[in-house]
ZALO-581828 format. One line per 2 residues: number of its first residue (from 1); for each residue x, y, z of N, C-alpha, C, CB. Coordinates in pm, 1 decimal. Each point is the difference from the previous one (the first is absolute). Glycine has a CB too. Layout:
NUM) X/Y/Z/X/Y/Z/X/Y/Z/X/Y/Z ~ ...
//
This chain:
1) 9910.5/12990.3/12722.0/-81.8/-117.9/11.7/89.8/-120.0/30.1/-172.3/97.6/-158.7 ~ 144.8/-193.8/247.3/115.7/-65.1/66.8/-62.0/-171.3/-87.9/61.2/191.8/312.5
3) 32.3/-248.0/-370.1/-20.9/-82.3/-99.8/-6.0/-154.2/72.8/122.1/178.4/-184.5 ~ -181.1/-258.0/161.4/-63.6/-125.7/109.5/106.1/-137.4/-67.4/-336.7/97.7/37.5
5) 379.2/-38.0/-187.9/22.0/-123.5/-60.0/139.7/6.0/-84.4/-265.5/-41.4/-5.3 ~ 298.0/181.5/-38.3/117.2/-21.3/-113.5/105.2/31.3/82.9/-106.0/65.9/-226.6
7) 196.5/-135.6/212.0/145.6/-2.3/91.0/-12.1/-57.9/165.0/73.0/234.3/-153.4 ~ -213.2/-330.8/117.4/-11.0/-91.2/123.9/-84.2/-159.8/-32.6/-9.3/257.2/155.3
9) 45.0/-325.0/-121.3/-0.4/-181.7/-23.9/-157.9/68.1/71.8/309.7/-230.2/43.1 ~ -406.8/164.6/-173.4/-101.6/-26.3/40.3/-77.8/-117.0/-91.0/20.7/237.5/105.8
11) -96.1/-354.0/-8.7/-87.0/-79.2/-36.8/-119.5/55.4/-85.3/83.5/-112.7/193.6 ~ -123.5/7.9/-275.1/-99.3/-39.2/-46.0/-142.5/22.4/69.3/173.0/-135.2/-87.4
13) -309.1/273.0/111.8/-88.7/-18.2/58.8/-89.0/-140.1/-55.0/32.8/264.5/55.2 ~ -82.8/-311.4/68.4/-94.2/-132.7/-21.6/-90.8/72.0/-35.7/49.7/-178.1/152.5
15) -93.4/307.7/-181.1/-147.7/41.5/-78.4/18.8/149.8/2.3/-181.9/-200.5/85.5 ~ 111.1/220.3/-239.1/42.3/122.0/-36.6/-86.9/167.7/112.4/42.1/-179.8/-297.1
17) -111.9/115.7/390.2/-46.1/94.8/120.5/111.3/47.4/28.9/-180.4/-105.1/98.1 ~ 258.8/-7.4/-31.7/166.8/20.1/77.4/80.3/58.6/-95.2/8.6/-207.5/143.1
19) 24.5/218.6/-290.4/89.8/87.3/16.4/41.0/152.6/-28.4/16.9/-204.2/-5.9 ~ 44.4/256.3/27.7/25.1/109.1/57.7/66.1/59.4/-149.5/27.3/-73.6/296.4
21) -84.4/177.2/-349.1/28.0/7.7/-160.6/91.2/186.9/50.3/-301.8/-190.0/-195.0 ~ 419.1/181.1/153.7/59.1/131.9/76.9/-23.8/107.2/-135.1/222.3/-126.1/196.6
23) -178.8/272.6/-171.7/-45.6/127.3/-111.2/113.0/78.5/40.0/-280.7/14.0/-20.2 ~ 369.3/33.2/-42.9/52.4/104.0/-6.3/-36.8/121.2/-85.7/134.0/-155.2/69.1
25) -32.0/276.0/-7.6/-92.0/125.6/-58.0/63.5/-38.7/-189.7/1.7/254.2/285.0 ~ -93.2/-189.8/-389.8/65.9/-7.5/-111.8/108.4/63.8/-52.5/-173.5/-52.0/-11.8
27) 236.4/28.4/-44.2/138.0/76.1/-34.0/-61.5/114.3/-60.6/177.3/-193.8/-45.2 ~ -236.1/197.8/-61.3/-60.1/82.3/-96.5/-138.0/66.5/-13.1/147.4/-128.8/-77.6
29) -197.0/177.3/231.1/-127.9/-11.5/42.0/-47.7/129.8/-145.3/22.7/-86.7/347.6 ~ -128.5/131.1/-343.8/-27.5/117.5/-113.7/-14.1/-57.4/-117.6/124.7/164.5/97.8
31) 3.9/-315.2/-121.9/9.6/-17.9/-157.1/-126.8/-72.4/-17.9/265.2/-15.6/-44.5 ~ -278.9/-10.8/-88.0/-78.1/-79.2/-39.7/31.1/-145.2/-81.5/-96.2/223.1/22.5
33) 130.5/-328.1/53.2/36.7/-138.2/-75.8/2.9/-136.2/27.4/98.6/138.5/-58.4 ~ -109.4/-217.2/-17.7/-48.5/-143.3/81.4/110.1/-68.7/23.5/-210.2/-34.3/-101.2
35) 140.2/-31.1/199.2/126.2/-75.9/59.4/-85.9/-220.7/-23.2/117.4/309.5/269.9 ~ 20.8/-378.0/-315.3/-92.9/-104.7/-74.6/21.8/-147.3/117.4/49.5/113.3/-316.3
37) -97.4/-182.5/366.4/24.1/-130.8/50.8/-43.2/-91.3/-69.9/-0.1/69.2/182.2 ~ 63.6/-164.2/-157.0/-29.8/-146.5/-50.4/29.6/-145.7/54.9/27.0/140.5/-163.8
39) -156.3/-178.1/178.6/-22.7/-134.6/70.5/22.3/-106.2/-82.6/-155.6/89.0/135.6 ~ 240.7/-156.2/-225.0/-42.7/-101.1/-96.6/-26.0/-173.5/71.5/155.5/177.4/-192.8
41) -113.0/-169.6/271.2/-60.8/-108.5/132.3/-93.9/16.5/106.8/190.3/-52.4/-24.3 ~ -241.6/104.5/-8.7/-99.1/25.2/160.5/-54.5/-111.4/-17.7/-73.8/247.2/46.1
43) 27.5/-294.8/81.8/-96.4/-110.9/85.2/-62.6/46.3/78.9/115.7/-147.5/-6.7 ~ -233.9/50.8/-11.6/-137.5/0.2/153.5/-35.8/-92.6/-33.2/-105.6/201.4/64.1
45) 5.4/-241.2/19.9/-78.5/-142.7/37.6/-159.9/10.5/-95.3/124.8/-18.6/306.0 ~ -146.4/-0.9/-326.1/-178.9/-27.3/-63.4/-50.4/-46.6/177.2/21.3/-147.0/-349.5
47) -150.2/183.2/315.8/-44.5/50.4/180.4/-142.5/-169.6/-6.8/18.0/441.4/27.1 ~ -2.5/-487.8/-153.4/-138.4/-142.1/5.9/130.6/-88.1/7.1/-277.0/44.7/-186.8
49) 368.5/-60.2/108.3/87.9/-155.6/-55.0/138.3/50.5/115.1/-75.0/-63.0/-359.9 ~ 128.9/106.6/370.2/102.8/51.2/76.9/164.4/-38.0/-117.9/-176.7/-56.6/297.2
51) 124.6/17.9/-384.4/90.7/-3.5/-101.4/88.4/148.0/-15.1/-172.5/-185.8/-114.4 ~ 289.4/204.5/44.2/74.3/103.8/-33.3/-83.8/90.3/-109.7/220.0/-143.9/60.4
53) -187.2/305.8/-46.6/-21.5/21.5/-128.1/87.7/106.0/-33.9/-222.2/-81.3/3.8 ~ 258.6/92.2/-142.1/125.4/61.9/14.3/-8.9/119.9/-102.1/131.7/-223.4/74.7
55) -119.0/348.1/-113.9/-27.5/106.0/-18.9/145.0/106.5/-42.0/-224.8/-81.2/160.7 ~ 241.3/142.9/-275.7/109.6/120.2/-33.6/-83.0/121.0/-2.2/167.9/-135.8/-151.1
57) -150.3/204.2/313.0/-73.8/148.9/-20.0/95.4/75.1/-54.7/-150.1/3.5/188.1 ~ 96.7/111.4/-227.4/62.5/147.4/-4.0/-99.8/79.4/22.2/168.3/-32.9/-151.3
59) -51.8/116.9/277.8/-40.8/114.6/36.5/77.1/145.8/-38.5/-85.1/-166.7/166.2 ~ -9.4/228.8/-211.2/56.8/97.7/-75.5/-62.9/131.1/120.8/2.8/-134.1/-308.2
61) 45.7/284.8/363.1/-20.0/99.9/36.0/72.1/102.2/-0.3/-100.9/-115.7/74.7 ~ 18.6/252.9/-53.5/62.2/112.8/-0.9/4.0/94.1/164.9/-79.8/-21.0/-286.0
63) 224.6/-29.3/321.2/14.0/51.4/174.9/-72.5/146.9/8.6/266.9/-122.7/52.4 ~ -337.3/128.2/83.2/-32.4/121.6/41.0/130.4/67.8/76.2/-257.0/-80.9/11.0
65) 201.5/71.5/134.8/113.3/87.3/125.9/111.2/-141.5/24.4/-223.2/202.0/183.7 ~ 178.1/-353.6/-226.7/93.4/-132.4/39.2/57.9/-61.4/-85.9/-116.5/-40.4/143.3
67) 127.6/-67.7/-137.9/34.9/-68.6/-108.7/38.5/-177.6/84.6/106.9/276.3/-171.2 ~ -179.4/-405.4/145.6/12.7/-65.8/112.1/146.3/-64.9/-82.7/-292.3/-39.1/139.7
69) 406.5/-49.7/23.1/59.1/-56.3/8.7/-26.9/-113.1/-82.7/42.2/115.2/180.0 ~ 95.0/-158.3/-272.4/-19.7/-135.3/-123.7/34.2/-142.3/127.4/139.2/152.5/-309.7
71) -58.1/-110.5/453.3/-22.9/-182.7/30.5/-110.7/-10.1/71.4/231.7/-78.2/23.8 ~ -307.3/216.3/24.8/-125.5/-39.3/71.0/-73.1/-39.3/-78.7/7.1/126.0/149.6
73) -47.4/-84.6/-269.3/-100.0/-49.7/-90.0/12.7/-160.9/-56.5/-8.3/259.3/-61.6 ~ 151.0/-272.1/61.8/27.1/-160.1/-18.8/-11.6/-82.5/104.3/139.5/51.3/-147.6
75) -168.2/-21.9/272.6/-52.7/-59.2/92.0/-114.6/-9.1/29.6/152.0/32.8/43.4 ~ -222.6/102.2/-73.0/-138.4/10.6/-9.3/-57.8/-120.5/-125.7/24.7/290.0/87.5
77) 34.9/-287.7/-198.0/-60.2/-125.4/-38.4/-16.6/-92.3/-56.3/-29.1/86.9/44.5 ~ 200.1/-164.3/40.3/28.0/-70.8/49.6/-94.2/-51.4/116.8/194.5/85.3/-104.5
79) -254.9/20.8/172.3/-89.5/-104.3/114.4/-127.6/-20.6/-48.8/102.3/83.0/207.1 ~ -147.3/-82.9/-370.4/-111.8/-69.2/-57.7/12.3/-165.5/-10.8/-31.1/226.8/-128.9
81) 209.1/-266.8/131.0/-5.7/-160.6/0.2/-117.1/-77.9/59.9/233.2/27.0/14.8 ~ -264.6/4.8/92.5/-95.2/-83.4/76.2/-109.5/61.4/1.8/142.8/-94.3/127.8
83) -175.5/185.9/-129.9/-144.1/55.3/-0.7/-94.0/-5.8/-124.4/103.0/144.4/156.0 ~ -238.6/-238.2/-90.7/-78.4/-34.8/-94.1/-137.2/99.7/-69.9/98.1/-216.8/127.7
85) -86.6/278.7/-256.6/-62.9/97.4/-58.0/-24.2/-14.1/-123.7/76.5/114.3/138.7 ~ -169.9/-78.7/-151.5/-66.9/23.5/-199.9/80.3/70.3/-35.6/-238.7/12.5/-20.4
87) 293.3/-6.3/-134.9/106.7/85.0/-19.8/-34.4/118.5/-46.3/123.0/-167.0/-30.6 ~ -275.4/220.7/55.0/-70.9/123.2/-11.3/45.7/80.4/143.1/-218.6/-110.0/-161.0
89) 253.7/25.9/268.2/6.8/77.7/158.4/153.8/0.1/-32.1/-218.6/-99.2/209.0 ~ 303.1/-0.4/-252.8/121.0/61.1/66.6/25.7/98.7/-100.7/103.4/-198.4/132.5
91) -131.0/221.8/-304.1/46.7/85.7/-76.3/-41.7/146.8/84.6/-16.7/-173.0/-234.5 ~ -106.6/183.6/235.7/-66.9/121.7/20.8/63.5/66.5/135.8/-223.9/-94.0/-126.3
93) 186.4/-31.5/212.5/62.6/42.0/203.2/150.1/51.7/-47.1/-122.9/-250.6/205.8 ~ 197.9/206.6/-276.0/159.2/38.0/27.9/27.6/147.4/-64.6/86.2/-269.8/-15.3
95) -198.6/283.0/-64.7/1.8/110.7/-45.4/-80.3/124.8/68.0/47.9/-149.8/-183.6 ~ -162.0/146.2/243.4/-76.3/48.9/110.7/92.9/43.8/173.8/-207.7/-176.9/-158.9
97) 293.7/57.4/164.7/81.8/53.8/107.4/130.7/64.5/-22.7/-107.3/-161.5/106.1 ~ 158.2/150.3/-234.7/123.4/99.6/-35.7/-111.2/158.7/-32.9/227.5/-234.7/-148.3
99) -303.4/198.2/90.3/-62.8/168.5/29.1/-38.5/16.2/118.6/-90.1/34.0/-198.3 ~ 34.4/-70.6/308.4/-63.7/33.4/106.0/123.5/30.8/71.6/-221.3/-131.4/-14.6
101) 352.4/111.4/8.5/147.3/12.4/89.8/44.6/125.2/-77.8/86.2/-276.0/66.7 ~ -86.6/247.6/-185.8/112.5/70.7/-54.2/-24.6/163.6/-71.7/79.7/-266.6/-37.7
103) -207.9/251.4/-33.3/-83.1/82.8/-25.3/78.1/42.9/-91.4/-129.8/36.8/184.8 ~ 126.2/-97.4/-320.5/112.4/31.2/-84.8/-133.0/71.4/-105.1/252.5/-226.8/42.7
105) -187.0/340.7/-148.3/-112.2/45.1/-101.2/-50.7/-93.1/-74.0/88.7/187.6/-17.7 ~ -34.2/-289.2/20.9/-73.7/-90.5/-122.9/44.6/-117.7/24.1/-13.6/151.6/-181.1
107) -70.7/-272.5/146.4/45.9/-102.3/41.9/-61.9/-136.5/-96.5/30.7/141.4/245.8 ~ -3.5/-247.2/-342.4/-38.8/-82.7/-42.3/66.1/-134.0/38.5/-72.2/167.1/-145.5
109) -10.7/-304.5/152.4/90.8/-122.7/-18.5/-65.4/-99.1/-69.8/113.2/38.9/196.1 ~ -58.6/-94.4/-295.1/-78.7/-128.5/-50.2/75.5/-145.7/84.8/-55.0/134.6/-282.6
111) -20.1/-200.6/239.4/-0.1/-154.8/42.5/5.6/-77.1/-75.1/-95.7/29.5/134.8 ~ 186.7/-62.5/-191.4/14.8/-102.9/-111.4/-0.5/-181.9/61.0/163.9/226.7/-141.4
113) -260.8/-277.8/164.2/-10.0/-84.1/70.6/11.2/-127.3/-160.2/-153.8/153.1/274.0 ~ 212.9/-261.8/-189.4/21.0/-103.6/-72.5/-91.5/-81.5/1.0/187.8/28.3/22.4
115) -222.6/-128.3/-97.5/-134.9/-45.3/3.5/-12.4/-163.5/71.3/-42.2/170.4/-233.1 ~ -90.8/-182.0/266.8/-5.9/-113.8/142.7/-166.0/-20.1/-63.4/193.8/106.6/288.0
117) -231.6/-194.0/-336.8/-85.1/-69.2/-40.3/-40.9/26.6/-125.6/-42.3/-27.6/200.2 ~ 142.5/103.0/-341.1/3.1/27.3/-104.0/-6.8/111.3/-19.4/-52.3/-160.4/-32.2
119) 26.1/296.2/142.9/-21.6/94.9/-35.8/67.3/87.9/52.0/-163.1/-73.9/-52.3 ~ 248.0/179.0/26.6/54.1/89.1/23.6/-77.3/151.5/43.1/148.3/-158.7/-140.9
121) -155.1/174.7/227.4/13.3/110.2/97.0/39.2/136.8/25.5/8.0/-168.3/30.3 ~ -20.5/293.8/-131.1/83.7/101.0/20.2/-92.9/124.3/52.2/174.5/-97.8/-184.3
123) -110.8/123.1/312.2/-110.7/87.7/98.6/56.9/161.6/-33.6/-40.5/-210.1/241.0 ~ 32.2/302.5/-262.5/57.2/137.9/-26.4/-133.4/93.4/126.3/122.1/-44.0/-347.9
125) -16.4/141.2/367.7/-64.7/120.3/111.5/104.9/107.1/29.6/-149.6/-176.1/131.8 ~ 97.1/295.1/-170.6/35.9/132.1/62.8/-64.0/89.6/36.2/123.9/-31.9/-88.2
127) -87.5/162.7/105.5/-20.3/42.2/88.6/-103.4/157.9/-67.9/246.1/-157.9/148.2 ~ -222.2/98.6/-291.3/-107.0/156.0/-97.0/102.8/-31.2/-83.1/-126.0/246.8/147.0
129) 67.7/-135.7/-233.6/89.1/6.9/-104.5/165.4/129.1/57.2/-285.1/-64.6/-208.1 ~ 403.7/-21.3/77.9/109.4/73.5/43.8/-19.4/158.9/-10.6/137.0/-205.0/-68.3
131) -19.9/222.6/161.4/22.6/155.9/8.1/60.4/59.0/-174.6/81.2/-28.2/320.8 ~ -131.2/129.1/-340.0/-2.2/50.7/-113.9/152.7/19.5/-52.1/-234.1/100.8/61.0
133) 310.2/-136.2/-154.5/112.8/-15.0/-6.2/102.5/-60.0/23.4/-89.6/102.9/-9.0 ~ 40.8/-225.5/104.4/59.9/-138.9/37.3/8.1/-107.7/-119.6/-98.7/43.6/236.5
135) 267.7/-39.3/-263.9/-26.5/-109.7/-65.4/18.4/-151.8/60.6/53.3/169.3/-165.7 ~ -154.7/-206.4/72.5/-63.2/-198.0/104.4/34.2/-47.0/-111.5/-246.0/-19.9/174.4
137) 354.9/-60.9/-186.9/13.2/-113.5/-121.6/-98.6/-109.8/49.1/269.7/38.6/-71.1 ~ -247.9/-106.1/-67.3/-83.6/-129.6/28.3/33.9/-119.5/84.6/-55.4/63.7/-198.2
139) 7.0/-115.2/265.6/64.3/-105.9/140.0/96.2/-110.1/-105.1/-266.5/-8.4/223.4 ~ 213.9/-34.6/-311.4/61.6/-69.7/-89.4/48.0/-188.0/37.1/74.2/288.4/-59.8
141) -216.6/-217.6/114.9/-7.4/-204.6/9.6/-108.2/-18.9/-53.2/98.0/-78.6/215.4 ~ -42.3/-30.7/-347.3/-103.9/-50.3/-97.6/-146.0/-47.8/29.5/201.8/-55.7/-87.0
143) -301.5/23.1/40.5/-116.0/-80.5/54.7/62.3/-142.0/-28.3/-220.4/172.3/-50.5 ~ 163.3/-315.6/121.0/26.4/-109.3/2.2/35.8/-60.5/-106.1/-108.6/14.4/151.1
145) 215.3/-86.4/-183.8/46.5/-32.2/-89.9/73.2/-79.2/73.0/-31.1/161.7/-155.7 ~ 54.6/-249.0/235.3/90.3/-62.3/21.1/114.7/49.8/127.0/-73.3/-59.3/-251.5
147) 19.8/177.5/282.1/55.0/172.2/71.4/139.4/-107.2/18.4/-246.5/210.8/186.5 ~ 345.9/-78.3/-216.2/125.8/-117.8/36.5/95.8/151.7/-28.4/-63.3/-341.9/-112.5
//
């Protein structure tokens, strides 16, 4: 699989359509185990005020036949800066298109969104329940408190 982004200078997509999220085969295809990301800055736009809104996902999954590239995915979203969305579309969409690419056995992400008119925001979505024998720790980001 010929890689678009790691061990090559690549920009920032102006919208997360454009970018190009790469997969290699998994090291450990057969096994069974999660593999963990973490956004503790993510940004997007609110799609009425165009104000910032700013969000610590985790994405937690268990690779099938792939396993996607860590700078494509930081570019992938990275190009939420400007794109304006409820934080129900970008939690759910970023998670909907790493399964629809990657087709991993299992797949969850929450949205720990920071709060913008007093209220805090936390969007969660996967994909069923885990594969039987997967262990899923807890994402381990507190509920609102000050999130820090």
């Amino acid at each position: 699989m010929p890689l678009t982004h790691l061990g090559q200078s690549s920009g920032l997509p102006a919208r997360p359509e454009e970018a190009v999220l790469d997969y290699v085969p998994n090291p450990r295809a057969g096994r069974l185990y999660l593999v963990r990301f973490v956004a503790p800055e993510f940004t997007s736009l609110c799609p009425v005020t165009g104000q910032p809104d700013f969000a610590h996902l985790v994405i937690d999954y268990a690779p099938g036949e792939t396993i996607v590239e860590s700078k494509s995915l930081k570019l992938f979203l990275g190009s939420f800066r400007n794109h304006a969305a409820f934080h129900e579309d970008c939690t759910v969409g970023i998670g909907e298109r790493l399964v629809a690419e990657m087709a991993p056995r299992w797949l969850r992400i929450g949205g720990y969104w920071y709060p913008r008119g007093g209220i805090p925001i936390d969007v969660f979505w996967q994909t069923g329940a885990a594969p039987e024998g997967l262990w899923v720790p807890d994402q381990g980001v507190p509920g609102y408190r000050g999130r820090g």
